[in-house]
Backbone as CSV, one residue per row, in Angstrom:
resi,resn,N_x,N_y,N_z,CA_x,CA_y,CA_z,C_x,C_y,C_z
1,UNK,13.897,5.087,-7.321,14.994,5.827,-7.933,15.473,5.094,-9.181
2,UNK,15.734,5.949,-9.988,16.627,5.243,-11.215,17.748,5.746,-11.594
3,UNK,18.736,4.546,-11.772,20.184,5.090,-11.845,20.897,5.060,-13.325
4,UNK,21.383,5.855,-13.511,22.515,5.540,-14.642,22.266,4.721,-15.723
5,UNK,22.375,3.663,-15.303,22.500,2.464,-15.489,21.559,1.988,-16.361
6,UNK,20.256,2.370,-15.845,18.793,1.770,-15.856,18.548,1.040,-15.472
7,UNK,18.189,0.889,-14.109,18.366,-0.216,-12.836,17.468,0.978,-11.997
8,UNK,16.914,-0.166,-11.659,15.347,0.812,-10.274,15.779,-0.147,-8.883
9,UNK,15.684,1.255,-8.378,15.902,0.784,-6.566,14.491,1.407,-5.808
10,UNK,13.672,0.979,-4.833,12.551,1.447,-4.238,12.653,1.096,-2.789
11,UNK,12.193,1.493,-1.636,12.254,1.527,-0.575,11.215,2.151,0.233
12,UNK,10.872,1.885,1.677,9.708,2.235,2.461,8.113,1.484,2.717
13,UNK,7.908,1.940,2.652,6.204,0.419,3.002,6.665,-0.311,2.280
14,UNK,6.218,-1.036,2.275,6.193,-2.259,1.752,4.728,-3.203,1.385
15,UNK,3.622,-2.398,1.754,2.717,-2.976,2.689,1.604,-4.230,0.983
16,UNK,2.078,-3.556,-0.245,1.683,-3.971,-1.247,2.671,-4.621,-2.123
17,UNK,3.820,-4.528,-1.655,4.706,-5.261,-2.709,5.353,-4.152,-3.429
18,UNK,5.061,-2.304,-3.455,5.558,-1.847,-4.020,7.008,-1.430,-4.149
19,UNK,8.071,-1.859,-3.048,9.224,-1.897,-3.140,10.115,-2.920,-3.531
20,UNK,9.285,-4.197,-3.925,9.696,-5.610,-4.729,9.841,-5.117,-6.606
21,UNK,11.190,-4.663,-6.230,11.350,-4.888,-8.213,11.064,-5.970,-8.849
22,UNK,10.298,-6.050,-9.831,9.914,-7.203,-10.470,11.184,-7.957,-11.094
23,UNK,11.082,-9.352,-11.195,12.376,-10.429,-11.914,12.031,-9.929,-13.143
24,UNK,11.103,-9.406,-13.548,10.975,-9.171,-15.098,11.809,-8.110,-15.702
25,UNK,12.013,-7.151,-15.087,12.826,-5.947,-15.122,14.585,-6.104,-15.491
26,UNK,14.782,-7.543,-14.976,16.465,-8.116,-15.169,16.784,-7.901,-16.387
27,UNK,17.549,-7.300,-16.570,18.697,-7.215,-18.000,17.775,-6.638,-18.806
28,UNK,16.828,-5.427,-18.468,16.329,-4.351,-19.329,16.632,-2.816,-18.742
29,UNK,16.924,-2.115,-19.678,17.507,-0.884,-19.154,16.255,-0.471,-18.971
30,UNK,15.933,0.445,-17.708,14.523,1.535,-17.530,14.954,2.821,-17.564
31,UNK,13.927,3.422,-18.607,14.221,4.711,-18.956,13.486,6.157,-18.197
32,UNK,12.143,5.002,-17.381,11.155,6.468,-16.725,10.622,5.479,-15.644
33,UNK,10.561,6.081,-14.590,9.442,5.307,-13.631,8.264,6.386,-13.029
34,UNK,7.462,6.018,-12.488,6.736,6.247,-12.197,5.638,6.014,-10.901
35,UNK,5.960,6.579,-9.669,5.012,5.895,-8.301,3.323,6.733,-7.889
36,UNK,2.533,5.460,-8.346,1.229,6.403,-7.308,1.283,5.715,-6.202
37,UNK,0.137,5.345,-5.425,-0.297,5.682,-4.236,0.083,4.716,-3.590
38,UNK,-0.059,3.374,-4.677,0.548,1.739,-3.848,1.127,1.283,-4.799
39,UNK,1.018,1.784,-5.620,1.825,1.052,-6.946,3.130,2.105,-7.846
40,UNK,3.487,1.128,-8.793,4.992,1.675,-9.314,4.718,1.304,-11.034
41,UNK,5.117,2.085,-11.440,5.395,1.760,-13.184,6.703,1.859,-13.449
42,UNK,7.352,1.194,-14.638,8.689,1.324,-15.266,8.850,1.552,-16.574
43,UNK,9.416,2.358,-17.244,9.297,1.801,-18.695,10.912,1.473,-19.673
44,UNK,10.932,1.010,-19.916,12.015,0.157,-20.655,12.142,0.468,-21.896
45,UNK,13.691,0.677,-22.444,14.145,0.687,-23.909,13.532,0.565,-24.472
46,UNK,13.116,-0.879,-24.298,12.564,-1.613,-25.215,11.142,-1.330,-25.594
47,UNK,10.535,-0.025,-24.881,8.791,0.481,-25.322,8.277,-0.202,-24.408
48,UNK,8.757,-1.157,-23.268,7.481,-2.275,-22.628,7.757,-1.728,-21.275
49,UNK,6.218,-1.433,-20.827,6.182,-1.144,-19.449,5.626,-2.563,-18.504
50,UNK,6.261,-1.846,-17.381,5.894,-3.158,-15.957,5.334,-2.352,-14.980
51,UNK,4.776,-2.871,-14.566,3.623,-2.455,-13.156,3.843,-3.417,-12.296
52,UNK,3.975,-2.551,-11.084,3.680,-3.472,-9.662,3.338,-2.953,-8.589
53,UNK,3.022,-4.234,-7.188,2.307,-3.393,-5.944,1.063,-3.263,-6.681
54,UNK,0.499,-2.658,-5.165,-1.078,-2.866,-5.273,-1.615,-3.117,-6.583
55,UNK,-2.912,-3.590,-6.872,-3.608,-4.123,-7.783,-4.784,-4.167,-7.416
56,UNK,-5.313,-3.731,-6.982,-7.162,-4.074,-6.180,-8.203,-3.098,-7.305
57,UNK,-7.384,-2.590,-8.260,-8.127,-1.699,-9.310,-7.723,-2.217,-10.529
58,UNK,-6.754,-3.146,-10.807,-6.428,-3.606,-12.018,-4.950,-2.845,-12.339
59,UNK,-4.538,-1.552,-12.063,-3.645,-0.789,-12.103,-2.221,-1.131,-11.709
60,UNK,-2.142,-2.268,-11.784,-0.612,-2.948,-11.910,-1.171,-4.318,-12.976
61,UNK,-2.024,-4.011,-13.847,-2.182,-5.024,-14.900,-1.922,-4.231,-16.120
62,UNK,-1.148,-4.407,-16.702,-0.854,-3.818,-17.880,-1.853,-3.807,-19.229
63,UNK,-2.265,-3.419,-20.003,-3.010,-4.006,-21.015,-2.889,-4.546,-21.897
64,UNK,-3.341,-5.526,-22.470,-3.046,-6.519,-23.706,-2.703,-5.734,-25.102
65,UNK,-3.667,-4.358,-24.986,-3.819,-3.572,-26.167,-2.576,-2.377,-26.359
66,UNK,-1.385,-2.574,-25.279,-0.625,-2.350,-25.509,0.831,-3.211,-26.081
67,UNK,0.508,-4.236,-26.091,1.276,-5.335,-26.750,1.654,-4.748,-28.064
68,UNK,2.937,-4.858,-28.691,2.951,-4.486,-29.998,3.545,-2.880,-30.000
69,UNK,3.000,-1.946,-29.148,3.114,-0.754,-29.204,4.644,-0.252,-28.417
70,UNK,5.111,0.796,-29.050,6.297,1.062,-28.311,5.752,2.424,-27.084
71,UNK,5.529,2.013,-26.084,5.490,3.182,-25.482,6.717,4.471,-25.036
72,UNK,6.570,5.619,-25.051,7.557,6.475,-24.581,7.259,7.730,-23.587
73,UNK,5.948,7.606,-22.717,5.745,7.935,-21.499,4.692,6.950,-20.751
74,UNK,5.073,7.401,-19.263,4.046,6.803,-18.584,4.012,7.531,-16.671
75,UNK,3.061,7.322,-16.442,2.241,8.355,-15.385,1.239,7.565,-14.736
76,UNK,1.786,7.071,-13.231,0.537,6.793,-12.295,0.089,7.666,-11.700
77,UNK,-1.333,7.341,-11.289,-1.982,8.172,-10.619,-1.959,7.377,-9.191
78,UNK,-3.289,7.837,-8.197,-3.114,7.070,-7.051,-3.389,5.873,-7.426
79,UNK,-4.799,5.463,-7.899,-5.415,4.244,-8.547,-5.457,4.143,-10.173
80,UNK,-4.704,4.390,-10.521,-4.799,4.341,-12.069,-3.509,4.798,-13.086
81,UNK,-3.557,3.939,-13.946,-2.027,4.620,-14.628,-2.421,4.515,-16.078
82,UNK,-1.414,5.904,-16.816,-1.860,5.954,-18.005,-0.285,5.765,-18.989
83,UNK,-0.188,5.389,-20.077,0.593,4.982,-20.725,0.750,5.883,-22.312
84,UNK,1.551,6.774,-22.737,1.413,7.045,-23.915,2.217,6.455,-25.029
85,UNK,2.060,6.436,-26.298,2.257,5.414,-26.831,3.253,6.569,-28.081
86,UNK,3.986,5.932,-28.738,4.923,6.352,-29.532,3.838,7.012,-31.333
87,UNK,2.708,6.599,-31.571,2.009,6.984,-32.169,0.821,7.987,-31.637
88,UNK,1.222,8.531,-30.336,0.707,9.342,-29.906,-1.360,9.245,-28.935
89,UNK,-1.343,7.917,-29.527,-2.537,7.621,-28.480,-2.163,7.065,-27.075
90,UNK,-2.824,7.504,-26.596,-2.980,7.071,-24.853,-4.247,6.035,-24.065
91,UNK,-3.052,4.993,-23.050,-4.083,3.994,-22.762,-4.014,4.079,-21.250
92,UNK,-5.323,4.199,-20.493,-5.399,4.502,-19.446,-6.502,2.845,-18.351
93,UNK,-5.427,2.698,-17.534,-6.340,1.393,-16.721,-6.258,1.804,-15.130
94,UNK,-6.851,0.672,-14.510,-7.358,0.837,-12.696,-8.367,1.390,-12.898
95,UNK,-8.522,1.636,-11.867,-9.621,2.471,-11.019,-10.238,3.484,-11.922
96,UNK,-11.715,3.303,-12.348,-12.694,4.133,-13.251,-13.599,5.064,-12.265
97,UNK,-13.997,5.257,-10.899,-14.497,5.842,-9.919,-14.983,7.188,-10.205
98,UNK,-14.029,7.597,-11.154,-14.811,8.890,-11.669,-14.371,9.354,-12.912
99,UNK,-14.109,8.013,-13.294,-14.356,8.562,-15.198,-12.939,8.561,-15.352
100,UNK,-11.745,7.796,-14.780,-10.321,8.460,-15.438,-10.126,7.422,-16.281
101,UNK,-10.943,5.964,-16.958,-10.542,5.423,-17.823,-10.853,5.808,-18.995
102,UNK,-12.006,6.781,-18.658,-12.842,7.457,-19.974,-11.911,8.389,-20.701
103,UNK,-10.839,7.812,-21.678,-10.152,8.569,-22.440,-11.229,9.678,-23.207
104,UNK,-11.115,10.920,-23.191,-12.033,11.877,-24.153,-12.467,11.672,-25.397
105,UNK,-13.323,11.642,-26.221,-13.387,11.690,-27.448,-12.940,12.647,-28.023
106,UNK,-12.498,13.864,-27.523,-11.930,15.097,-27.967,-9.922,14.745,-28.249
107,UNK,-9.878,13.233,-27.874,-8.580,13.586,-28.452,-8.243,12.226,-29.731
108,UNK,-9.402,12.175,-30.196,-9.536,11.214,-31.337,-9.298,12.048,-32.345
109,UNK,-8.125,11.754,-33.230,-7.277,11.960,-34.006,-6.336,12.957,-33.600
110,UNK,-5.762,13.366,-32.749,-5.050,14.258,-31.623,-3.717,13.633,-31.907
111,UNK,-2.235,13.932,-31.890,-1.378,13.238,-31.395,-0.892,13.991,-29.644
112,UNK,-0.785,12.965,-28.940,-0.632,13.413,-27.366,1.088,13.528,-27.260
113,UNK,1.438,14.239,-26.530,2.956,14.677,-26.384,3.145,14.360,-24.799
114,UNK,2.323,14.625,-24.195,2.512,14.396,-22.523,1.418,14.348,-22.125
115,UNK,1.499,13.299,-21.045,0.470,12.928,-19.924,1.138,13.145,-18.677
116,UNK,0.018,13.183,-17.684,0.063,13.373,-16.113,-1.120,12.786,-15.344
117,UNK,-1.130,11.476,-14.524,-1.667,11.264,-13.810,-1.900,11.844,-12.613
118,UNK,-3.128,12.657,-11.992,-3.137,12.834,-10.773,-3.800,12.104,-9.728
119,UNK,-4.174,12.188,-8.772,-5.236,11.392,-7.372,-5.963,10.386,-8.087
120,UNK,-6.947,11.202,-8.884,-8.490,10.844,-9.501,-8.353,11.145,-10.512
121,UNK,-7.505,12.460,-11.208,-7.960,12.992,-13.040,-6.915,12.609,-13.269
122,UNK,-6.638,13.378,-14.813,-5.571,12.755,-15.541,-5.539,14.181,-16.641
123,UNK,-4.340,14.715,-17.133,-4.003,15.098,-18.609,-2.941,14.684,-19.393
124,UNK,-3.557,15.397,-20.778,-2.662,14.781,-21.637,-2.826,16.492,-22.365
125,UNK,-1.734,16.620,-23.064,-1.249,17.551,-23.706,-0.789,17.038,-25.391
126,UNK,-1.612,17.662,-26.471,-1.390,17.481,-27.554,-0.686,17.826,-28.247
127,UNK,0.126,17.956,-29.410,0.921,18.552,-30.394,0.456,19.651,-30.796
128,UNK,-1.276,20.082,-30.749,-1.508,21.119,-31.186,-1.091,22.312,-29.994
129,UNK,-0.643,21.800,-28.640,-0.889,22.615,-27.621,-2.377,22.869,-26.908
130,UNK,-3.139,22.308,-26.930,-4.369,22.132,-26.278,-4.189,20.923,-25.301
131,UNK,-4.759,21.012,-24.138,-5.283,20.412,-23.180,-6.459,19.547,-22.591
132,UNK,-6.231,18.370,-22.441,-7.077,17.425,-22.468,-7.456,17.123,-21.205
133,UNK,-8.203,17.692,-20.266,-8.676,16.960,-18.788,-9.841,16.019,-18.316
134,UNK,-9.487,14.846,-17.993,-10.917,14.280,-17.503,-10.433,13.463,-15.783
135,UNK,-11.884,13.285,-15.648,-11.975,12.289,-14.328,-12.518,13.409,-13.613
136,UNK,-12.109,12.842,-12.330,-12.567,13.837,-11.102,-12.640,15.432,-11.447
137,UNK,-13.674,15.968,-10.945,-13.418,17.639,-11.408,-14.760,18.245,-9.957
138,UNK,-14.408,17.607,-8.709,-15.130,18.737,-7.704,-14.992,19.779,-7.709
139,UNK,-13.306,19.878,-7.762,-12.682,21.093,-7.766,-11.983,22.363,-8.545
140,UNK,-12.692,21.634,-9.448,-12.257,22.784,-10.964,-11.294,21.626,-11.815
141,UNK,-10.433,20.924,-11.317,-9.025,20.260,-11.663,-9.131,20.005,-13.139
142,UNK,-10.296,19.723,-13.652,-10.873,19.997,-15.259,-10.673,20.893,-15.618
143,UNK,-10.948,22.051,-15.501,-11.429,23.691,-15.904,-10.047,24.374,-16.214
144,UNK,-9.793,24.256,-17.562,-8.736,24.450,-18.058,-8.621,26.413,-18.634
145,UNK,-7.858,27.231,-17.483,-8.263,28.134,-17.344,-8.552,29.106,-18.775
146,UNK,-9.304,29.986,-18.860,-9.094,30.958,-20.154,-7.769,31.700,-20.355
147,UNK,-6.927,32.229,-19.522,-5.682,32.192,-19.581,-4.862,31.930,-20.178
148,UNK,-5.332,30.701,-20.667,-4.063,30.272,-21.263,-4.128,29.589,-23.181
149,UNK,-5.397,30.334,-23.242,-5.632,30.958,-24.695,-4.647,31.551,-25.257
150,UNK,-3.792,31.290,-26.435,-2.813,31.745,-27.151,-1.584,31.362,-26.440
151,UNK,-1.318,30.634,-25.384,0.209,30.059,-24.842,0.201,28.531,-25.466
152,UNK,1.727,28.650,-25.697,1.780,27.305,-25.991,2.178,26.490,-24.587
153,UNK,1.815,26.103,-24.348,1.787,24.740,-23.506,3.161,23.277,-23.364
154,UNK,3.800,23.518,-22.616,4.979,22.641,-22.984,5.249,21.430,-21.858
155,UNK,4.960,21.476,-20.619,4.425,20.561,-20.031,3.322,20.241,-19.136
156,UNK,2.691,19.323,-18.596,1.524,19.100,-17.870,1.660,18.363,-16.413
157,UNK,0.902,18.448,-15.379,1.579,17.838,-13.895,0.117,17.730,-13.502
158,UNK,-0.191,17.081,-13.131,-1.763,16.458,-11.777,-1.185,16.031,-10.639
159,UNK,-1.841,16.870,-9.628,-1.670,16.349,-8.529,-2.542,16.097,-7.802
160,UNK,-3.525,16.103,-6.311,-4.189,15.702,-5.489,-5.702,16.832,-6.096
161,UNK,-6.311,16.504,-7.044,-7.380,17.661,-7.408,-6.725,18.711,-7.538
162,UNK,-5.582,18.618,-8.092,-5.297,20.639,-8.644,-3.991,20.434,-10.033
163,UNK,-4.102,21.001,-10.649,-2.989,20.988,-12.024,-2.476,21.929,-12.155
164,UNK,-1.797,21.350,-12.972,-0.045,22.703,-13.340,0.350,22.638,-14.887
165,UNK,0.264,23.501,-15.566,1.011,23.457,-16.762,2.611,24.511,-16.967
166,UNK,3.279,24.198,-17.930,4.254,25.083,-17.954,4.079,25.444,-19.222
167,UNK,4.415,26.734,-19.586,4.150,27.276,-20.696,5.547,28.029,-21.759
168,UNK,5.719,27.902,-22.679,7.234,28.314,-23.641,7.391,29.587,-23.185
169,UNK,6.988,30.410,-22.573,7.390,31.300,-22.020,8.084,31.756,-20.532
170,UNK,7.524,30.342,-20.005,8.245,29.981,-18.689,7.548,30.257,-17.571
171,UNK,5.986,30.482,-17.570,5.638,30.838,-16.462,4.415,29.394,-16.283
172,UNK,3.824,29.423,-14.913,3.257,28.299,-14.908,1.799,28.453,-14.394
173,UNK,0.756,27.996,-14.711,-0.456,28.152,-14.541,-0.821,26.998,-13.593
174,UNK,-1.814,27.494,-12.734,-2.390,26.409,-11.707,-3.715,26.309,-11.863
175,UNK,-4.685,25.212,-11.167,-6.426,25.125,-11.163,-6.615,24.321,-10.412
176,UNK,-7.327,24.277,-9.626,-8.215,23.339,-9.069,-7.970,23.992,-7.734
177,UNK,-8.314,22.374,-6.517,-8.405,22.639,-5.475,-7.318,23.320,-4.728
178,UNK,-7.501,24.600,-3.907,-6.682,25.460,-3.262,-6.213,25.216,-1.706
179,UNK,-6.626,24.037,-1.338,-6.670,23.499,0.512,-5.085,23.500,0.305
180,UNK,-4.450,23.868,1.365,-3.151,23.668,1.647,-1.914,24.540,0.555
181,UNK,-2.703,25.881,-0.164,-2.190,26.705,-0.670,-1.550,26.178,-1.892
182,UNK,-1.957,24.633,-3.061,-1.427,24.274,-3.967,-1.396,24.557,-4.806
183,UNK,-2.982,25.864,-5.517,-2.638,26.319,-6.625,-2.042,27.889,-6.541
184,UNK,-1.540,28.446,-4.857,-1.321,29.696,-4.937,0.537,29.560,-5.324
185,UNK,0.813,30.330,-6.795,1.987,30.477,-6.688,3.102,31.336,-6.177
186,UNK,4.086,31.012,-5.708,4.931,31.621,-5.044,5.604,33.224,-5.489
187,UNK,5.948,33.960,-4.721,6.239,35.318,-5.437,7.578,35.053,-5.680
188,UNK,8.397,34.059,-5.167,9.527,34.054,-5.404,9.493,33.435,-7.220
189,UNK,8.689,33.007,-7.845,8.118,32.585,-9.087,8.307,33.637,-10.001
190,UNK,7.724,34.767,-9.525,8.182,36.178,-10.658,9.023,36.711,-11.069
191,UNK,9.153,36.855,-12.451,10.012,37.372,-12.862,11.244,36.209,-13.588
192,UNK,10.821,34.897,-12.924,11.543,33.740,-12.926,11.457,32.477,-14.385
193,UNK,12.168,32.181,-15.184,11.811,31.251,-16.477,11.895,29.998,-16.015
194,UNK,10.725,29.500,-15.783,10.577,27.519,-15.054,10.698,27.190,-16.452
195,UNK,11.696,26.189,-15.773,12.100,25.193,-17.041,11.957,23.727,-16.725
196,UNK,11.078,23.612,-15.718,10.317,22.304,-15.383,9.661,22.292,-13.808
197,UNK,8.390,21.436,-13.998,7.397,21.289,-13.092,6.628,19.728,-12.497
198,UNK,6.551,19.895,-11.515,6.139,18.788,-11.285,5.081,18.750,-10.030
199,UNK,4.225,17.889,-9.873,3.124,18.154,-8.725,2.731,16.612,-7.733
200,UNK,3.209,17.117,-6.102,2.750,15.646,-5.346,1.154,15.772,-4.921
201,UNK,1.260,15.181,-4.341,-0.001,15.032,-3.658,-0.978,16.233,-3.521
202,UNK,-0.170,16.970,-2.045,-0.542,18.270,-1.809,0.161,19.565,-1.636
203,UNK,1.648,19.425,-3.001,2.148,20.126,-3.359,2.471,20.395,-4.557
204,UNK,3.367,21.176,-4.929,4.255,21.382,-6.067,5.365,21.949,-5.757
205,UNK,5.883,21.629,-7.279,7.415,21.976,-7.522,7.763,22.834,-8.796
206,UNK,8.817,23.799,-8.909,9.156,24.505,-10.144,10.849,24.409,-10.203
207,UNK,11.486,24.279,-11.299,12.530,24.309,-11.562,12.955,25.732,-12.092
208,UNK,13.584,26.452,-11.911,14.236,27.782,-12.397,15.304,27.601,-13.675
209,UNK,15.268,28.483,-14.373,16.271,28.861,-14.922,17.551,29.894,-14.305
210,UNK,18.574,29.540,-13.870,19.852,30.566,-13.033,20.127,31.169,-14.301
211,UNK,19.774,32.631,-13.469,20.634,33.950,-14.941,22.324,33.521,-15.354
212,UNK,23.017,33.530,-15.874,24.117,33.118,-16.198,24.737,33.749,-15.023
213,UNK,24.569,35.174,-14.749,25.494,35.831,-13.656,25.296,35.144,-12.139
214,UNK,24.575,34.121,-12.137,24.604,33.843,-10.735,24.836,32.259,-10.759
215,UNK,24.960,31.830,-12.238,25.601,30.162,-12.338,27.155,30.166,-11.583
């Protein structure tokens, strides 16, 4: 959790260290955090992120090649976390198992606006409004539907092999794997303007817009 303040509180297993706030974190405000599977990210005022808990993939090691850079998002996955950077490139470490360190060549000269770590893949969402998917793809979780040709694109979510985008019009697109009903959306969804999204494991989430008459 993050409070007010910018002060992180964590709780529950323990079994990696991921509920040990780092001493490094003292007397820096945190502006975003971030939990995958054993591990935790933070990111700070100051552009500098911290990682902790598990490490058996490298994914609580930060990278050197972010030194210098101000970051202003960041997104773990289960084994892997990706970092976007205030000049709009993205640096992705841990666990390579199926290609999620392999940043695309398709987003060389791109500026990135949002990332989303999921399980195994990863996106990033550009300024042009195009969509960037790699890593794992058994299940489509790549296959960035035809659909969504001519929408602009305003945020991005990965979750357990299946993705979510939200679109300026307010409705939200799903792909990938369907086990446990994650990319079927809800009917209570229609008709409805999401004004934010987000995706766990082997769910999701949508935020509504309330018509004024029922605020």
């Amino acid at each position: 959790a993050l409070t007010t303040d910018g002060k992180v509180t964590a709780w529950g297993w323990n079994g990696h260290g991921q509920t040990d706030i780092p001493a490094s974190l003292a007397g820096k405000s945190v502006t975003a955090i971030s939990a995958g599977y054993y591990h935790a990210l933070a990111l700070a005022s100051d552009g500098t992120v911290t990682a902790w808990g598990d490490n058996a993939y490298g994914q609580a090691s930060v990278p050197s090649s972010l030194a210098g850079k101000r970051v202003i998002a960041i997104s773990a996955g289960a084994y892997h976390s990706i970092a976007l950077a205030a000049d709009g490139t993205v640096t992705v470490w841990g666990s390579n198992t199926y290609g999620q360190l392999n940043v695309p060549a398709s987003l060389a000269g791109k500026t990135v606006t949002a990332i989303s770590a999921g399980y195994w893949h990863s996106l990033a969402l550009a300024s042009d409004g195009t969509i960037i998917a790699w890593g794992y793809n058994k299940y489509g979780e790549l296959n960035i539907p035809a659909s969504l040709a001519g929408k602009t694109v305003t945020s991005v979510a990965a979750g357990d092999a299946f993705s979510l985008v939200l679109t300026s019009d307010g409705t939200v697109t799903t792909w990938g794997d369907d086990s446990y009903r994650k990319v079927e959306l809800p009917a209570s969804l229609a008709g409805q303007k999401v004004t934010s999204i987000a995706a766990g494991e082997v769910h999701a989430l949508a935020i509504v817009q309330v018509p004024p008459s029922e605020s």
